[in-house]
LUMLUM-764831 format. One line per 10 residues: number of its first residue (from 1); their letters; for each residue x, y, z of N, C-alpha, C. Coordinates in nm, 4 decimals. Example, Ala and Ser with C-alpha at 12.3 -4.5 7.8 and 13.67 -1.06 7.14 Angstrom:
// LUMLUM-764831
1> as> 1.3190,-0.5690,0.7800,1.2300,-0.4500,0.7800,1.3200,-0.3300,0.7800 ~ 1.2850,-0.2250,0.7080,1.3670,-0.1060,0.7140,1.2900,0.0030,0.7870
END
This chain:
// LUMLUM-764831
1> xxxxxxxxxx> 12.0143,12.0531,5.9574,11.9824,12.0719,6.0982,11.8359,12.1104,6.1119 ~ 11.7481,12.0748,6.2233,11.6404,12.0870,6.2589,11.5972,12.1951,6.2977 ~ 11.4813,12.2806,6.2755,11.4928,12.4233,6.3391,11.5059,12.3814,6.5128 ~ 11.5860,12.5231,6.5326,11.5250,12.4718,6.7026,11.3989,12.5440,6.7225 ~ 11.3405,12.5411,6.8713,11.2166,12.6004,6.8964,11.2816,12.6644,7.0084 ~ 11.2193,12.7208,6.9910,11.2280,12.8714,7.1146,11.0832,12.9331,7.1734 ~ 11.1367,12.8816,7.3355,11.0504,12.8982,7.4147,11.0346,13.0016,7.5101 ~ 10.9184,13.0737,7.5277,10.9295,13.2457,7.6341,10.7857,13.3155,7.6166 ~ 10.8676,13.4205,7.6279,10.6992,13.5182,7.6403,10.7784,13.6294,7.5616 ~ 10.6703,13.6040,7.4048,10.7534,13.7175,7.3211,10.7746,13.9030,7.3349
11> xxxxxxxxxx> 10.7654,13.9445,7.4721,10.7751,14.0904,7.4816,10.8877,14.1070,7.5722 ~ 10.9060,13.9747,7.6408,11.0114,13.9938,7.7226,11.1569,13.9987,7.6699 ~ 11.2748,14.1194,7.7255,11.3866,14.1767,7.6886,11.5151,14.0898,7.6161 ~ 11.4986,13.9681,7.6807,11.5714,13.8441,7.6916,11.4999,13.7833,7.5084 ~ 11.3643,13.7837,7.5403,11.3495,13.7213,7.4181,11.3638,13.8135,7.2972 ~ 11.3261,13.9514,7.3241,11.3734,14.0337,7.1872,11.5251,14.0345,7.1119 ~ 11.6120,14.0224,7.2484,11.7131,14.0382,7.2078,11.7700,13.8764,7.1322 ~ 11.7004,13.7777,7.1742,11.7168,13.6366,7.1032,11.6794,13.6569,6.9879 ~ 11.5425,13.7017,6.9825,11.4569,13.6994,6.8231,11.5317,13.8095,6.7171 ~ 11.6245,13.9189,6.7433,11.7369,13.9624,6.7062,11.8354,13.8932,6.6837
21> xxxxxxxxxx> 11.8953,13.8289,6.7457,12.0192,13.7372,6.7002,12.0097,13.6433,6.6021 ~ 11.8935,13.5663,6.6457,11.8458,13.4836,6.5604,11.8138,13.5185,6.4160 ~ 11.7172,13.5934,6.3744,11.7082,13.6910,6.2771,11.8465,13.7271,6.1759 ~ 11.9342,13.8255,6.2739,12.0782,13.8847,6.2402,12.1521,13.7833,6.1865 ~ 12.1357,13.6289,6.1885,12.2104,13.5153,6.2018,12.1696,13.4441,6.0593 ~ 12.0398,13.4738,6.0554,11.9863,13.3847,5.9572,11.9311,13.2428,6.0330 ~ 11.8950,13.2286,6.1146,11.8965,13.1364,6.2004,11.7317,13.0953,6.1998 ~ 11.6479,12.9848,6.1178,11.4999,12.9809,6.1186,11.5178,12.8913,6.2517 ~ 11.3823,12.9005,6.3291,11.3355,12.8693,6.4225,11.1786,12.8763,6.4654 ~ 11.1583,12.7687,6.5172,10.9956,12.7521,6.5626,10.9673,12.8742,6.7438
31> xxxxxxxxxx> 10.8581,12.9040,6.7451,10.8200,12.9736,6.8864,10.7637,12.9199,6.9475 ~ 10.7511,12.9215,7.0497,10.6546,12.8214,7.1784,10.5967,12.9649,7.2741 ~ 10.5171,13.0567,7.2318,10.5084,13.1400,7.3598,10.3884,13.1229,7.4943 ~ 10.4859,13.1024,7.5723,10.4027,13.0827,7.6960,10.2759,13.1352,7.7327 ~ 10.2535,13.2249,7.7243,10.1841,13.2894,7.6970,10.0213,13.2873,7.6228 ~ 10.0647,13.1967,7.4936,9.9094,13.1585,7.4253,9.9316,13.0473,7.4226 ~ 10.0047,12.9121,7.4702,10.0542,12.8156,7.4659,10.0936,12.7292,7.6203 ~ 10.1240,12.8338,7.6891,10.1614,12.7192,7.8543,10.2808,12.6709,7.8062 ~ 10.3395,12.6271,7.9211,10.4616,12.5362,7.9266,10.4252,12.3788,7.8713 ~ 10.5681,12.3685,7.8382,10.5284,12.2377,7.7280,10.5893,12.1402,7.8671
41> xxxxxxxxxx> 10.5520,12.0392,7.9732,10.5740,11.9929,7.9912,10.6980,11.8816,8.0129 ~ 10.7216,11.7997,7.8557,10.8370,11.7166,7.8815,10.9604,11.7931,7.8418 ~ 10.9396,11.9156,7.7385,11.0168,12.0289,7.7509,11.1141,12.0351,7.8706 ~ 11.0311,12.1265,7.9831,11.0511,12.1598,8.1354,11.1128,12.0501,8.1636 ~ 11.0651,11.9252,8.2029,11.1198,11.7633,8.2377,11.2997,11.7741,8.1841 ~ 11.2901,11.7866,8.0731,11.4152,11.7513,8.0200,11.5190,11.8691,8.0171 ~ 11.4899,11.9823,8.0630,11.5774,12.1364,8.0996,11.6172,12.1101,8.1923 ~ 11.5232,12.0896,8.2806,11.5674,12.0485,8.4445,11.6321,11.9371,8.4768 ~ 11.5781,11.7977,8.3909,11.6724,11.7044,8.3789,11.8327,11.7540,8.3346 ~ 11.8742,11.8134,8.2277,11.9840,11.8347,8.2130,12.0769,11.9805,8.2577
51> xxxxxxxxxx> 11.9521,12.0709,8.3120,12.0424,12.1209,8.3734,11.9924,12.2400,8.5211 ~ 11.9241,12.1120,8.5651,11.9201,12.1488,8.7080,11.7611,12.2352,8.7194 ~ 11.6894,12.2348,8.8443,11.5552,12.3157,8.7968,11.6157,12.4320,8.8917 ~ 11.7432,12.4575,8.9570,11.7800,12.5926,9.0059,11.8237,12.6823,8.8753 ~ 11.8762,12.5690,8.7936,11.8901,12.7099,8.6586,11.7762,12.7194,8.5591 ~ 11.7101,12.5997,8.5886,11.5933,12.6596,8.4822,11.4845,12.7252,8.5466 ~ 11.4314,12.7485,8.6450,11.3503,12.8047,8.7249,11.4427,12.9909,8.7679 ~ 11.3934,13.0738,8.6572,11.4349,13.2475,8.6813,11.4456,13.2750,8.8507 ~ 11.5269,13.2709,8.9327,11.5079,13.3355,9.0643,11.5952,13.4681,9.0951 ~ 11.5658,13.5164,8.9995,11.6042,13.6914,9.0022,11.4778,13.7932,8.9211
61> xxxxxxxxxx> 11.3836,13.6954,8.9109,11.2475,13.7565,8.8377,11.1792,13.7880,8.9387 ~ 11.0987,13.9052,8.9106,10.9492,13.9279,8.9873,10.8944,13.8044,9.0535 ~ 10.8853,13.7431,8.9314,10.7231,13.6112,8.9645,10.7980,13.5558,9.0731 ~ 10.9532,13.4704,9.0553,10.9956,13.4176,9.1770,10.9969,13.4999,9.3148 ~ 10.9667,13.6397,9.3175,11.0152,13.7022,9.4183,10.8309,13.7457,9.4770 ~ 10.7469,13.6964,9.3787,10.6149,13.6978,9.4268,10.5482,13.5878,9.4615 ~ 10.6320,13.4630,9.4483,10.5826,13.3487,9.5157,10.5999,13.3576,9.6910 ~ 10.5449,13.3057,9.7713,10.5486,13.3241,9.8756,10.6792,13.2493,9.9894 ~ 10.7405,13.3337,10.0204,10.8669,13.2967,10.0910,10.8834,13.1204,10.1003 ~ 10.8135,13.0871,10.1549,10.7790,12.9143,10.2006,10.7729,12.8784,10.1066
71> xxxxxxxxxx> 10.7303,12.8821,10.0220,10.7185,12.8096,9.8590,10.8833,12.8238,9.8316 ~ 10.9590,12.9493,9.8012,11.0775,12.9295,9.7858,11.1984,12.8695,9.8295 ~ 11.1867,12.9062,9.9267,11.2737,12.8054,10.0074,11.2680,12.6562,10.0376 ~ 11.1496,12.5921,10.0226,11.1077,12.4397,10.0202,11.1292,12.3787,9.8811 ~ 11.1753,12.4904,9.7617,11.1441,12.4301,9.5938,11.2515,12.3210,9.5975 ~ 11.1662,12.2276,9.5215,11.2396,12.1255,9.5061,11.1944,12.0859,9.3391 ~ 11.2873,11.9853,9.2729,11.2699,11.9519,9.1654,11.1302,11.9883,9.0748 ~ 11.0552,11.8445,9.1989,10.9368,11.8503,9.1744,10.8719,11.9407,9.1600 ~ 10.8445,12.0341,9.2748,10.7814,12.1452,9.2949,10.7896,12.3057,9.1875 ~ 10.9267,12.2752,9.1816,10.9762,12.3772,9.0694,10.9332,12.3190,8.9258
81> xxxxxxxxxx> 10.8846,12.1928,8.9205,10.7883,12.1769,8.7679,10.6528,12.2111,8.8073 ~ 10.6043,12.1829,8.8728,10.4528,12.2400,8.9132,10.4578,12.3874,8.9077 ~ 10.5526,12.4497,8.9939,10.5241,12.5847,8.9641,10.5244,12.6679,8.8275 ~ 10.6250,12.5835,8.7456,10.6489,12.6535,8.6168,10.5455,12.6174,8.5095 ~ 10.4892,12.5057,8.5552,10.3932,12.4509,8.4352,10.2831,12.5616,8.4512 ~ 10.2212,12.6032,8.6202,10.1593,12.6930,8.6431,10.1815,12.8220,8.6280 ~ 10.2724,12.8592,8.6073,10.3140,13.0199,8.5481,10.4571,12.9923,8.5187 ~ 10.4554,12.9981,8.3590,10.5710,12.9540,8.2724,10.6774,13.1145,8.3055 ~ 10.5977,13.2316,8.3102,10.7119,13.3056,8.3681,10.8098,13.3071,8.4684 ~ 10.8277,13.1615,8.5606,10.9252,13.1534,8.6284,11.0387,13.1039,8.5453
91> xxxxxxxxxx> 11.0316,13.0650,8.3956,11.1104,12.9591,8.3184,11.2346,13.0783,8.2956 ~ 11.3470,13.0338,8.2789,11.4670,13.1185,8.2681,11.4014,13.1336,8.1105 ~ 11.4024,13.2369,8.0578,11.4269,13.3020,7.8830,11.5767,13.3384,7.8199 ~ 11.5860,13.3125,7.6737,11.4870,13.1466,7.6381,11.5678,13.0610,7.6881 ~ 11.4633,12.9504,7.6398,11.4616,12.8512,7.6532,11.4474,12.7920,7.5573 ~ 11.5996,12.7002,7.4814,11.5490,12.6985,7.3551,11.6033,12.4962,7.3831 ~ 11.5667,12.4592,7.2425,11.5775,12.3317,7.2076,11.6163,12.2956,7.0810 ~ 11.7451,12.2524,7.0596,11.8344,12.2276,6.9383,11.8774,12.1116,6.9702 ~ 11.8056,12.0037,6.8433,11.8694,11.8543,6.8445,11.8291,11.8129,6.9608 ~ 11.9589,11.7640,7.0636,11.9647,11.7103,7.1670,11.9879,11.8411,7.2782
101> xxxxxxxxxx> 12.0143,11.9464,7.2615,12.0690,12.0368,7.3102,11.9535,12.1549,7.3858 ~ 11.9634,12.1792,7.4883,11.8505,12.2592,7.5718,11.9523,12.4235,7.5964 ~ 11.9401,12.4645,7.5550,11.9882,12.6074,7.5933,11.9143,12.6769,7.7019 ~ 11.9259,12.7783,7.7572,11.8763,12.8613,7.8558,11.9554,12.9456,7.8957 ~ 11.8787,13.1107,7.8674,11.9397,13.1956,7.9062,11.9629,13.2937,7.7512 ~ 12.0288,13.4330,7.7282,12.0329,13.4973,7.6257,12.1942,13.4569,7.6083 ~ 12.2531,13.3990,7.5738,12.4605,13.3762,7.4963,12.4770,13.3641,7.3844 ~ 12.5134,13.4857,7.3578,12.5888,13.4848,7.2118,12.6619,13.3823,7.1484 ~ 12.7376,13.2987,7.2673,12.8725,13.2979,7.2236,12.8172,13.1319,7.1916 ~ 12.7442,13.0646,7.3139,12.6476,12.9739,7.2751,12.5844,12.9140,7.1514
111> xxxxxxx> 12.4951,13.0695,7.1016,12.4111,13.0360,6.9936,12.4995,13.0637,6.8625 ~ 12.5907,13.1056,6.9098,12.7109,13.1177,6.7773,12.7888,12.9162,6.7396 ~ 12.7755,12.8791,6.8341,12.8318,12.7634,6.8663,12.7007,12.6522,6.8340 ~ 12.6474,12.6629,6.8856,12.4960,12.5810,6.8678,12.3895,12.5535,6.7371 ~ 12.4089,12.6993,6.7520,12.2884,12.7294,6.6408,12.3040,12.7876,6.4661 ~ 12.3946,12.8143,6.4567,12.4324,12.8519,6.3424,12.4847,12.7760,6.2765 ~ 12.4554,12.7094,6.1173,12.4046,12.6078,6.0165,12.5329,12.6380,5.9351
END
């Protein structure tokens, strides 16, 4: 199996507790952090392609709740890739990529299922 890559901003709670599991698991994996890196583009494309840009776009985060009302309520596909390419902290954490498989979000029960070799 291919490592997956795992995508976020490595201080955030969501991702410690991934980079723990992962670790605890034995589980090697590549990092993508937003952070010194930006959003990877066809990444984003293909999260949202498979599973919607209302779940891949965080809207219980700060950043979404500091975009400006009108921006939120008008997000659309499109718009919700522009915004995230522009500040990857709207991206749900993590955000990972196994095989064919896009994860999102911190699940045990998931990466027990997914990710473990």
């Amino acid at each position: 199996m291919a490592k997956p890559k795992v995508y976020g901003i490595k201080n955030c709670d969501s991702m410690k507790k991934t980079f723990a599991w992962l670790d605890k698991h034995s589980v090697a994996y590549d990092f993508h952090d937003y952070k010194k890196s930006g959003a990877d583009e066809t990444t984003l494309k293909a999260a949202i392609k498979a599973h919607g840009w209302e779940a891949v776009i965080n809207r219980k985060g700060t950043t979404w709740r500091a975009l400006p009302e009108k921006t939120r309520e008008s997000m659309t596909e499109k718009s919700a890739l522009a915004a995230a390419l522009d500040n990857p902290s709207l991206v749900k954490r993590p955000l990972i990529v196994s095989g064919k498989d896009i994860l999102l979000g911190y699940d045990e029960a998931t990466f027990k299922a997914l990710l473990k070799s």
